[in-house]
C-alpha positions in Angstrom: -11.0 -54.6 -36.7 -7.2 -53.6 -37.1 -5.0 -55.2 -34.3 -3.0 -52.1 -34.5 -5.6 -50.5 -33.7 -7.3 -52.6 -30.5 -4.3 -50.7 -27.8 -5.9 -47.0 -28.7 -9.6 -48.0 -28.4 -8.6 -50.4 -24.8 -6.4 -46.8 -23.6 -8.3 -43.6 -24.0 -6.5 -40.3 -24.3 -6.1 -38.7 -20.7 -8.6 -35.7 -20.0 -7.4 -32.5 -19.2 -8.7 -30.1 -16.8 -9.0 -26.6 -18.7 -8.8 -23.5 -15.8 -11.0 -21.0 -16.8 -8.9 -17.5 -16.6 -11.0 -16.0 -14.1 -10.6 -19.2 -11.9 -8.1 -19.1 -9.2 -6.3 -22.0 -10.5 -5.8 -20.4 -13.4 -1.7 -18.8 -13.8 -0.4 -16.7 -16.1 2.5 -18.6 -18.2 4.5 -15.0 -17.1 4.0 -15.8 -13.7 7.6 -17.6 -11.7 8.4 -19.2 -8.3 11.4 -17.0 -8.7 9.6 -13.6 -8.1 8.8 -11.6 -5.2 5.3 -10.3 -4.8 5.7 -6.8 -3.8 9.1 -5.3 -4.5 9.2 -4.0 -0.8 11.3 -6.6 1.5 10.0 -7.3 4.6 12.6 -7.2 7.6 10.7 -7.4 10.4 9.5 -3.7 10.7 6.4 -1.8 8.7 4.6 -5.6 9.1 1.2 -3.6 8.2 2.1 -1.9 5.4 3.9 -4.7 3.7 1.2 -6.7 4.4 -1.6 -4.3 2.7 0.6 -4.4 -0.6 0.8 -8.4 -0.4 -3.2 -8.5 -0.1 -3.2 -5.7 -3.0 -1.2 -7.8 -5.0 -2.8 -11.6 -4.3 -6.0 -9.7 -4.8 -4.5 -8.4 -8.5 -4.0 -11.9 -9.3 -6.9 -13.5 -7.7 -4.6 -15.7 -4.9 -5.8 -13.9 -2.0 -8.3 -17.5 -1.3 -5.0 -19.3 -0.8 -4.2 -17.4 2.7 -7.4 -16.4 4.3 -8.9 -20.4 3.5 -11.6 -19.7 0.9 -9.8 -21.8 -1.2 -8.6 -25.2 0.4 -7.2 -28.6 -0.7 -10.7 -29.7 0.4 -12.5 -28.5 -2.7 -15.5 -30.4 -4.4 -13.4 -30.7 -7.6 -11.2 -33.3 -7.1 -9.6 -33.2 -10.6 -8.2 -29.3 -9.2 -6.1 -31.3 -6.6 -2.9 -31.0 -8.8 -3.5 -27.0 -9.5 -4.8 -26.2 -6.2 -1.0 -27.6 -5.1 0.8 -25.7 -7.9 -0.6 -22.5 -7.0 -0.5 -22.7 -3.4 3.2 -23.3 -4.2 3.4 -20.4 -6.3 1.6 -18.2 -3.3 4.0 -19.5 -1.1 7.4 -18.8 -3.1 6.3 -15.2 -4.1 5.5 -14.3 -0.4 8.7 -16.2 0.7 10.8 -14.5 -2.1 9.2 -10.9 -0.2 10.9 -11.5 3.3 14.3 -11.3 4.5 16.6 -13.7 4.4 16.7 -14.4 8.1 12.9 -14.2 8.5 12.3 -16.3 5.1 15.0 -19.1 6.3 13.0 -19.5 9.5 9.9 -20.2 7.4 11.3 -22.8 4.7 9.0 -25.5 6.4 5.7 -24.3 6.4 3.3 -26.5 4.2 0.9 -24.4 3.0 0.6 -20.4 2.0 -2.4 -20.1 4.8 0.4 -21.6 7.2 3.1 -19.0 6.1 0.5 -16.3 6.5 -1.1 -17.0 10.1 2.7 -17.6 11.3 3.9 -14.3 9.9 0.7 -12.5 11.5 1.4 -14.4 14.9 4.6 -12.8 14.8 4.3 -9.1 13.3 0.8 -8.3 13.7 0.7 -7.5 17.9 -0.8 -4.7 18.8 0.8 -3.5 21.8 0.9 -0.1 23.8 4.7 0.3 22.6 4.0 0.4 18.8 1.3 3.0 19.1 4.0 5.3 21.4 6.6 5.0 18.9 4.1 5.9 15.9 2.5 8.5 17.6 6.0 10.0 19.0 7.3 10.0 15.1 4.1 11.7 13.8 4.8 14.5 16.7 8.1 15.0 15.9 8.4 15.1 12.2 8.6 18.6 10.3 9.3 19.6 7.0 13.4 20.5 7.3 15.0 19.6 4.3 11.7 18.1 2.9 9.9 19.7 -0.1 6.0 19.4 0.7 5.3 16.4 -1.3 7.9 14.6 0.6 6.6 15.7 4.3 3.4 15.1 3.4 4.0 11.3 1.9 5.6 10.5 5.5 2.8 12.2 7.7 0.7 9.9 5.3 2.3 7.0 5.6 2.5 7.2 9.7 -1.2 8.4 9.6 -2.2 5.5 7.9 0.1 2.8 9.5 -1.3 4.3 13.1 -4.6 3.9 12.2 -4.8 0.0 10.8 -2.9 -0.7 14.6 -5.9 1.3 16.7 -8.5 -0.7 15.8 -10.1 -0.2 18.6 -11.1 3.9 17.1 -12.6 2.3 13.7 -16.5 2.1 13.8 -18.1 0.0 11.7 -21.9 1.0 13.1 -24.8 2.5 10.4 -24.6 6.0 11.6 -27.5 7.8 10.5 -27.1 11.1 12.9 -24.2 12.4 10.9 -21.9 12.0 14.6 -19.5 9.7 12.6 -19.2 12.0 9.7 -18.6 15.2 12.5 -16.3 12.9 14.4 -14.0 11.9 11.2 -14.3 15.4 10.4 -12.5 16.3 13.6 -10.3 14.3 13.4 -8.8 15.3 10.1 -9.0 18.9 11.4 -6.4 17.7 13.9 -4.3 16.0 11.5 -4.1 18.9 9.7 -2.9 21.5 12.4 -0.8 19.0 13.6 0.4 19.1 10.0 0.9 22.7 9.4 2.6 22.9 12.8 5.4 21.5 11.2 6.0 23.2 7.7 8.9 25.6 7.7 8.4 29.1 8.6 8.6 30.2 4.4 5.0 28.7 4.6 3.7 31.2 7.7 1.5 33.3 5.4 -0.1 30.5 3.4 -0.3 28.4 5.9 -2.2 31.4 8.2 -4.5 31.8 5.2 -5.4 28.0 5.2 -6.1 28.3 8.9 -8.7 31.2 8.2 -10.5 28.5 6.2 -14.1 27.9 7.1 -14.9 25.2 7.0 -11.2 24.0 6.9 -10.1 22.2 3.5 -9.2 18.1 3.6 -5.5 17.4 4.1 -5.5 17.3 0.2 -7.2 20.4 -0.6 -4.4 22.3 1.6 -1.4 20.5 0.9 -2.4 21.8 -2.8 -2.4 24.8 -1.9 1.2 24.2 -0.5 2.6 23.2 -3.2 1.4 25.5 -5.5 2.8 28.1 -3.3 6.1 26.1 -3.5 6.2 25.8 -7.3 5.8 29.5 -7.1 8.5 30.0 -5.0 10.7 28.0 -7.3 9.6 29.9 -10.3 9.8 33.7 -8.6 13.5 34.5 -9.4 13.3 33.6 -12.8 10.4 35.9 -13.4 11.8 38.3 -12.1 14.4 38.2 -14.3 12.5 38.4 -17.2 10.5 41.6 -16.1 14.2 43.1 -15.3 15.3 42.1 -18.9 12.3 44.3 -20.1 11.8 46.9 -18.1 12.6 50.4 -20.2 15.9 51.1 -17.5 17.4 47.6 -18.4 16.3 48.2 -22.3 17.7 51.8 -22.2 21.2 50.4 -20.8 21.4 48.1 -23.4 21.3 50.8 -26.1 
């Protein structure tokens, strides 16, 4: 045997661990420490809905085991250690990246991403009487104004949807097979809606009579459709008439 060749046969070539793409350990080369998750900033207000788009987007790239402890340091596979380390890294520098300055300075020491997380949701995520007040008081007194409908309706969304991941207590997660929880949601949409139609501008009074005459009455969708097809109509109305003006036989006839 070769002498040259006795050091390659006495030291084997290291292995290396392949990540499957559909494995959690498994990082795009596009992906950077450097980048936020979300391209909302957290500041220490709206916790709920900046935390439903970090879950969207750790759930987009398969990271969402790194913060809710499905996927730990503990793992079987030992040789994952170094990639289980790398990503919870990654996880931790993109939701750090999403805060403020102030609140991400004050969390520079955590050790882990499931760390960050439960320390954020200690401080952001209280449900208290106060919070509800406040959300409910906005929904109450929001109208349209200066808003077209799109716009009034994106905010009654968003408040609407931000009150009802706080009141947990109203969300039943029971088999319902009497059709009460489909009449009760039902209701409760109704009300949304009124509440909604209470506050368009008083341009919308007919429409918004003829949605009420509705029976049964259309999803929050359905009318705000309706709303803005009315709106667009509005928009358009001046310019038509023009053109029937332009062609009716007294405009033609002073034209000749």
């Amino acid at each position: 045997m070769d002498e040259n060749q006795a050091p390659e046969a006495n030291n084997p070539a290291p292995v290396q661990t392949v990540v499957d793409l559909n494995s959690v350990f498994y990082m795009h080369p596009s992906e950077s420490a450097g980048s936020a998750i979300i391209p909302v900033i957290f500041d220490g207000s709206g916790y709920r809905s900046w935390r439903r788009g970090v879950l969207r987007a750790l759930s987009v790239k398969n990271k969402t085991g790194f913060i809710n402890s499905k996927v730990d340091k503990s793992s079987p596979n030992s040789a994952l250690i170094t990639q289980w380390e790398r990503c919870d890294d990654m996880v931790t520098s993109w939701i750090l990246n999403s805060l403020s300055k102030d609140i991400g300075d004050s969390l520079q020491y955590v050790n882990n991403a499931r760390e960050l997380w439960v320390e954020l949701e200690d401080r952001y995520d209280q449900l208290n009487g106060a919070k509800l007040y406040q959300l409910q008081r906005e929904i109450n007194d929001l109208s349209q104004g200066n808003l077209d409908v799109a716009g009034y309706y994106t905010q009654l969304k968003r408040l609407w949807e931000e009150l009802s991941t706080l009141d947990t207590n109203c969300q039943c997660t029971c088999l319902c097979i009497c059709g009460g929880k489909v009449k009760m949601h039902k209701a409760e949409q109704d009300m949304r809606l009124i509440q909604s139609l209470m506050g368009l501008n008083e341009a919308f009074t007919i429409v918004r009579g003829s949605i009420l005459m509705m029976n049964p009455l259309p999803t929050m969708a359905q009318a705000f459709s309706i709303l803005i097809q009315e709106e667009r109509q509005r928009e358009v109305k001046p310019h038509n008439k023009f053109n029937m003006e332009s062609t009716s036989p007294v405009h033609l006839f002073m034209h000749l």
